[in-house]
C-alpha positions as CSV (number, residue, x, y, z in Angstrom):
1,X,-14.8,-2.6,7.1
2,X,-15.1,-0.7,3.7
3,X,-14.0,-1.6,0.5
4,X,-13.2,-0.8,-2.8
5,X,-13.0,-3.2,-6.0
6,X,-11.7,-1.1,-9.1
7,X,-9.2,-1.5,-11.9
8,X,-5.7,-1.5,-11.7
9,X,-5.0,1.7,-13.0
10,X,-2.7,4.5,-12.4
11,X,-5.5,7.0,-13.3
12,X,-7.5,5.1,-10.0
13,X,-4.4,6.1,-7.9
14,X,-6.5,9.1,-7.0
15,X,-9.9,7.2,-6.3
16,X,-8.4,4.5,-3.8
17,X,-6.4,7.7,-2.0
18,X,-9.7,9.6,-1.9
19,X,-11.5,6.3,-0.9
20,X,-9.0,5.8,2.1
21,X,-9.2,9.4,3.2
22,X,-12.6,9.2,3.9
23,X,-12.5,6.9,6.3
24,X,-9.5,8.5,7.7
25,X,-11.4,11.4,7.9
26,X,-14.1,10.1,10.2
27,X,-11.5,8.8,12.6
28,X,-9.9,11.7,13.0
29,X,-6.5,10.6,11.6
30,X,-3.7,13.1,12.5
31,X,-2.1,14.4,9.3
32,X,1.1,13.2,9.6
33,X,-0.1,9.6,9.2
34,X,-2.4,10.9,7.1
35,X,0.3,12.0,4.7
36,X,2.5,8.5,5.3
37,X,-0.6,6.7,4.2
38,X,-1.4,8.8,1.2
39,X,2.2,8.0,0.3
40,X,2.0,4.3,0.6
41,X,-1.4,4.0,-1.2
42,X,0.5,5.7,-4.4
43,X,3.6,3.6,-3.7
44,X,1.4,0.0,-3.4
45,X,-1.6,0.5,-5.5
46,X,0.5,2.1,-8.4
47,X,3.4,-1.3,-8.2
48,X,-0.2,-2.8,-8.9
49,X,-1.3,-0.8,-11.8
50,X,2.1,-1.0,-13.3
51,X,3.1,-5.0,-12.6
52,X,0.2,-7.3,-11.5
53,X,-1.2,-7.5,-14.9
54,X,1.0,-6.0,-17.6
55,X,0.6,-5.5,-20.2
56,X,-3.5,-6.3,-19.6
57,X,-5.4,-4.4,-16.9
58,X,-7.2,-6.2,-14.0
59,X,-9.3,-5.8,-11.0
60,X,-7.9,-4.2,-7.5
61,X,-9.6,-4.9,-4.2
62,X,-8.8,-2.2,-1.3
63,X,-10.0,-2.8,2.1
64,X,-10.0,-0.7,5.1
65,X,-10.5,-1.7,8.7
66,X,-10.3,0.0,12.0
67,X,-8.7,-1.6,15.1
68,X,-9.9,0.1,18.3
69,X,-6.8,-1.2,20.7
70,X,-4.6,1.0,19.8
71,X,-6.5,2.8,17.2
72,X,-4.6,1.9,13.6
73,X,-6.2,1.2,10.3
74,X,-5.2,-1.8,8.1
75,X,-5.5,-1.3,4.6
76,X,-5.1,-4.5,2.4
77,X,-4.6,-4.7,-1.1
78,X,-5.6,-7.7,-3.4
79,X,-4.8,-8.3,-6.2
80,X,-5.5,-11.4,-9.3
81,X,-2.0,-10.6,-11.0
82,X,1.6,-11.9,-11.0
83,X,2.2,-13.4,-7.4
84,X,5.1,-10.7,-6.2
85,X,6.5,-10.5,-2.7
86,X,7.7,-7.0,-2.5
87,X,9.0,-7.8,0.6
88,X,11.1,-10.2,-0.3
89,X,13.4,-7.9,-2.0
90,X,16.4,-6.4,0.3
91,X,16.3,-3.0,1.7
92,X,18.1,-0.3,-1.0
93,X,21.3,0.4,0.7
94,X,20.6,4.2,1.8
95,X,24.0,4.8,2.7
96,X,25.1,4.9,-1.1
97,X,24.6,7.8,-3.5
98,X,21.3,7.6,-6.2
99,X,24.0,7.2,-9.0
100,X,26.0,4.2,-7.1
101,X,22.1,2.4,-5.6
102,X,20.5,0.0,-7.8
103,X,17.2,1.0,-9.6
104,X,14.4,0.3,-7.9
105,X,12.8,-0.9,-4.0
106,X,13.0,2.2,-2.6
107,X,9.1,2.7,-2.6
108,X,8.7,-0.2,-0.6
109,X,11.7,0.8,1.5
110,X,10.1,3.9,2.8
111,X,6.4,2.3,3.4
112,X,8.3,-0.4,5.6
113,X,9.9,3.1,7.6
114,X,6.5,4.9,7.4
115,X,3.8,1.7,8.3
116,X,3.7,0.2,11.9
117,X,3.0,-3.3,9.8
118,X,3.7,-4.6,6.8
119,X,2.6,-8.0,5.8
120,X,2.6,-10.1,2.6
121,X,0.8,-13.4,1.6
122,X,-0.4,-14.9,-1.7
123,X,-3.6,-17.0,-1.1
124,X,-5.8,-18.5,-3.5
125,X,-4.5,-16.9,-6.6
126,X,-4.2,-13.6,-5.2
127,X,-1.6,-10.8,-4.1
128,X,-2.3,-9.9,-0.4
129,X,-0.8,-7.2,1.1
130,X,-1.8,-5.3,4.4
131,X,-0.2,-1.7,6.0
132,X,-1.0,-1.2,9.9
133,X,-0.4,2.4,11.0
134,X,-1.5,3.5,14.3
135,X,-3.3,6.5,14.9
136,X,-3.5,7.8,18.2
137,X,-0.3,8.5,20.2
């Protein structure tokens, strides 16, 4: 397990993505998921940066673990800010144009189509939430 403590920042989008893609890398992740995960860590860590702590900045933990049976990584954020479930907000209703959908969720929408797990909890003062993708076929 490998992690990452580091502020909350939309500048640290970047670092945490660069982070996760180094242990990616040395499992060999295809690029596809690769990609899906990329997405996701912009999507999650920047709701962070932009709603945990506003209008303050706090500290981000992200943690990345390998499961050998089937291979999949589970990346967890935790966070000290606001307790938010983001997945307790219904699904956007796709079927309706941009101009007729309500502002906002659709972030979350597509890293619930793109992750294998998704999984929220608030614990001991902190925002906890993991993504389980599989990598291998």
């Amino acid at each position: 397990m490998k992690e990452l403590t580091i502020a909350a920042t939309v500048e640290n989008i970047d670092v945490v993505t660069d982070f996760v893609n180094e242990q990616l890398e040395a499992l060999e992740c295809p690029m596809k998921a690769q990609m899906q995960i990329d997405i996701a860590i912009d999507e999650l860590f920047g709701n962070i940066a932009h709603y945990a702590y506003n209008p303050d900045v706090g500290e981000a933990t992200v943690r990345v673990e390998v499961q050998k049976e089937p291979l999949s990584v589970i990346i967890t954020f935790i966070d000290g800010g606001v307790p938010y479930d983001p997945l307790a907000a219904a699904d956007p209703d796709t079927t309706l144009s941009a101009e007729e959908r309500g502002i906002g969720g659709l972030g979350i929408f597509m890293v619930k189509k793109s992750m294998d797990e998704i999984a929220y909890r608030y614990e001991n003062g902190k925002n906890i939430l993991s993504i389980r993708k599989k990598l291998g076929s």
